[in-house]
N, C-alpha and C positions, 0 to 999 in steps of 0.2 A: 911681051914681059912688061909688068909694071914697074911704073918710070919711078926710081924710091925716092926722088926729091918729091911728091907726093905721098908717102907715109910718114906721118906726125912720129914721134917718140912717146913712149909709155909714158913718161918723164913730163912730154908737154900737155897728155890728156888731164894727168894727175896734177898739173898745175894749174888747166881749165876748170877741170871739176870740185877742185879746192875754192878756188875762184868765185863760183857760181854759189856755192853753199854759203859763203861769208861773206860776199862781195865786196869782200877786201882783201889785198895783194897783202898786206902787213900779217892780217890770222891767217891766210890763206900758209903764207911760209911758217909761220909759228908753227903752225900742223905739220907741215914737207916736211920739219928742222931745217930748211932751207934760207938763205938770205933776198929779201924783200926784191932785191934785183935782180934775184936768180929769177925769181917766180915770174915777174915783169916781162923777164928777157923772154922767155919760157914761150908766153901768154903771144907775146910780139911777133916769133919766132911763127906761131900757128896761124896767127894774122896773116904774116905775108903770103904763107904756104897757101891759106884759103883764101887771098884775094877779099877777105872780107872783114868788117871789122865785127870783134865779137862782145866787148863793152864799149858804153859810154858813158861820161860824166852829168850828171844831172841836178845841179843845186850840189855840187863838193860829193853827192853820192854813185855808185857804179851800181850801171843798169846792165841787165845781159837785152843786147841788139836782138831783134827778130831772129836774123842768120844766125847768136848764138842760140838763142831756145832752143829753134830746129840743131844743130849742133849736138848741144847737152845731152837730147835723146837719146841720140845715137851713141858718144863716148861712153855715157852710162852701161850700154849695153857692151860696149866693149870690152869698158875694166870689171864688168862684172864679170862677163866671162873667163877673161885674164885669172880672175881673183880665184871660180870654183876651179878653172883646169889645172889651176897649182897647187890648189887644197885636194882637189882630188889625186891627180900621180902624188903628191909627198902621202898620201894614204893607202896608196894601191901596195907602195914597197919593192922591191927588186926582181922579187921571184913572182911577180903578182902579174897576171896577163889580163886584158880589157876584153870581153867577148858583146857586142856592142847588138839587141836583139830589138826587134821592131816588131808591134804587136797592134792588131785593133782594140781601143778602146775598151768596149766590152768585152771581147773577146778573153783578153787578157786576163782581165780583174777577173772574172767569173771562172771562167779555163784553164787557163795558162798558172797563175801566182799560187794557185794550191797544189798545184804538181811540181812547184819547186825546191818544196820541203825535203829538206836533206843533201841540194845540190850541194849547197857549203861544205858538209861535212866530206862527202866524196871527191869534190874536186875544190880544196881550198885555197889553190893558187888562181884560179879561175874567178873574176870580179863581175856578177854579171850587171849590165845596165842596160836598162828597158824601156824603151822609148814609145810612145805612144802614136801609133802611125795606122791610120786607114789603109793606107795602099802600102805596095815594097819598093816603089819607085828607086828609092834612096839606097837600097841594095846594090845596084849597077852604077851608082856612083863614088860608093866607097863609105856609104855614110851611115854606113850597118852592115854587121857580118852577116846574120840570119833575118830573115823575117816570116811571120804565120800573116797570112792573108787568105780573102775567100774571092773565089773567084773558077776561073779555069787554068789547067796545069801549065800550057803554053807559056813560056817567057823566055824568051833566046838569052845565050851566055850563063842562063840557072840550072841547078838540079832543082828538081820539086819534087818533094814527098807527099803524095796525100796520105790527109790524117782522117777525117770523114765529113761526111754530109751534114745537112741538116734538115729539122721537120719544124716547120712553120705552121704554128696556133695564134688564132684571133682571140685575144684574153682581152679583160677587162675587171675593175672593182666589182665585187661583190654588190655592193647597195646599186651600182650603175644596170642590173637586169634586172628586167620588166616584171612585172609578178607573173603577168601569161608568158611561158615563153616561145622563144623566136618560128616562125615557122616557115620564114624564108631568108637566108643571112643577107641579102640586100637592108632588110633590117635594121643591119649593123648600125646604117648609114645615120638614123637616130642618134645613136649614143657618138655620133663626129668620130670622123675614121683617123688617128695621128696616125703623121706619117713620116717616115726614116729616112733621109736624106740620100742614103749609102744605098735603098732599097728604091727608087721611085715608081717603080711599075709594080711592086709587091702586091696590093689590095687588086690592082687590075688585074694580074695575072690571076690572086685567087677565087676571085669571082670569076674569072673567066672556066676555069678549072674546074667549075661546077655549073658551067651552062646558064653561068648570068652575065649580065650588065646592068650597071648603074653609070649614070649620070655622073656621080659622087667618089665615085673611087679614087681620085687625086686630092680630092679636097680635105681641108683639114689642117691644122696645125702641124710644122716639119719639124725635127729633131735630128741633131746631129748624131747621134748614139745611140744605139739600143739600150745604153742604161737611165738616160732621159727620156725616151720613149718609156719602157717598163713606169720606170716614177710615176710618168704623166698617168700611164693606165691604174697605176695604183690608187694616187692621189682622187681619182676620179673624172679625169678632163677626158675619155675617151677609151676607146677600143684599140686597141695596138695587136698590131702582126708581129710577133717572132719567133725569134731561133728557141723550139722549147729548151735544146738544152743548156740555153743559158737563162731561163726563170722557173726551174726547178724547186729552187727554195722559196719561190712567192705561190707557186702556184700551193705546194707542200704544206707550209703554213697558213694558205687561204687571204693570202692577202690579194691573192689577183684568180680568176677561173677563167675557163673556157666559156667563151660568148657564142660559140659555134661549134659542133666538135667535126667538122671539115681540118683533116691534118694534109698540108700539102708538101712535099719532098722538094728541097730544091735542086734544080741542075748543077749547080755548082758545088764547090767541096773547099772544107779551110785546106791548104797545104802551107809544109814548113817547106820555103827555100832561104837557096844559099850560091852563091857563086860557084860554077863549076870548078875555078882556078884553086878555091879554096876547098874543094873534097878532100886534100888530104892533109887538112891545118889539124894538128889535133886539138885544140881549143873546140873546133867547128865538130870533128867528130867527133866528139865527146856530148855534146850538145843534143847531137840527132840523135845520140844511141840511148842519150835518157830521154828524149823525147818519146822513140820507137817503144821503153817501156812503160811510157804513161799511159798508152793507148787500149789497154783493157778495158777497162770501163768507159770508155768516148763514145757518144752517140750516135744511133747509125750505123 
């Protein structure tokens, strides 16, 4: 257990970070409505606890020490948090439950946030927030109810639902193909292959899947997302592999086409999990069973 004569008071961050913004103990309390000594003492108080000291005098002026800068960072991030998780429960209200969902990136934006239309009205005590997460790691720690991830269904301590597949296209900008076109997708390799962080053997695998090799299949510009990949491929910096059904609308409008028309299926599938302990939260099933009917029209 943590020893609490090492946890500072709300009281003394807000006396530090007062502190630091005027670098004066005098406006510093004008601000708190507190008295000059208070803030002092405050300031003193965090000194001894850190063993270090966090102003100094400099020409009659107060400087933040090295150890405070580093400090500063950190408290900021603290009272910040302090500030929204009290602005958000006085928002949520009494009857109001937190259902806490973890979603990839693109996934999300593209899939997920237009199939949410109308949860409000069905379940209005239901608050949902949506955190943006590659993976579901955070699920088995308690640090999200649900989460959609792609991968394989295996995860001990989960339920997992799969929702479906996907089918992988090499697209690119319009003005970026040849006027003759391709007649071997090693090709590609010309227009610089970007490549997807979350995906790193994608381009190897799809040339391999058609009885090729290149040299080139790793190289290339990396992206953290498939919706900075998509951009990159839009913008014109390259050829991007992905998920079609999540650039439907670029392909539809003609902002991006097929550089290949090789569609490759991947092994894997998004699934919605959730903690087994939690199957019969009804916040959680409520959750799945509108998920269960957004799946009509899903790809795959």
């Amino acid at each position: 257990m943590l020893n609490k004569r090492y946890l500072p008071s709300i009281a003394a961050l807000q006396c530090f970070e007062a502190v630091t913004r005027h670098l004066s103990f005098t406006r510093a309390a004008e601000e708190l409505n507190l008295t000059q000594s208070a803030v002092s003492k405050q300031v003193a108080q965090l000194e001894d606890l850190l063993q270090h000291l966090l102003f100094r005098r400099v020409r009659r002026r107060l400087q933040l020490t090295p150890a405070g800068e580093l400090y500063l960072v950190e408290v900021r991030k603290i009272l910040t948090q302090v500030e929204m998780s009290t602005h958000t429960l006085r928002s949520y209200g009494g009857e109001t439950e937190v259902l806490r969902v973890a979603t990839p990136s693109t996934f999300g934006a593209r899939w997920l946030v237009p199939r949410l239309k109308g949860w409000r009205l069905r379940h209005p005590h239901i608050h949902l927030d949506l955190c943006n997460e590659a993976v579901a790691e955070e699920l088995l720690q308690g640090g999200c109810d649900l989460a959609f991830y792609f991968g394989q269904c295996a995860r001990p301590g989960s339920e997992c639902l799969k929702l479906f597949g996907e089918e992988m296209v090499a697209v690119c900008a319009p003005g970026n193909l040849p006027a003759s076109p391709f007649t071997d997708p090693t090709q590609l390799t010309d227009l610089v292959l970007l490549q997807n962080a979350s995906r790193p053997q994608a381009w190897h695998e799809w040339f391999e899947n058609q009885g090729y090799h290149t040299d080139h299949s790793y190289h290339g510009p990396r992206f953290d997302t498939f919706y900075m990949s998509t951009r990159a491929a839009q913008v014109g910096c390259g050829v991007a592999l992905l998920p079609r059904f999540l650039i439907e609308e670029e392909l539809n409008d003609g902002k991006l086409v097929i550089a290949w028309p090789h569609t490759q299926p991947s092994q894997d599938a998004y699934y919605l999990t959730y903690p087994e302990h939690s199957a019969c939260v009804p916040k959680v099933r409520a959750f799945v069973s509108w998920m269960m009917e957004q799946l009509d029209d899903a790809p795959g």
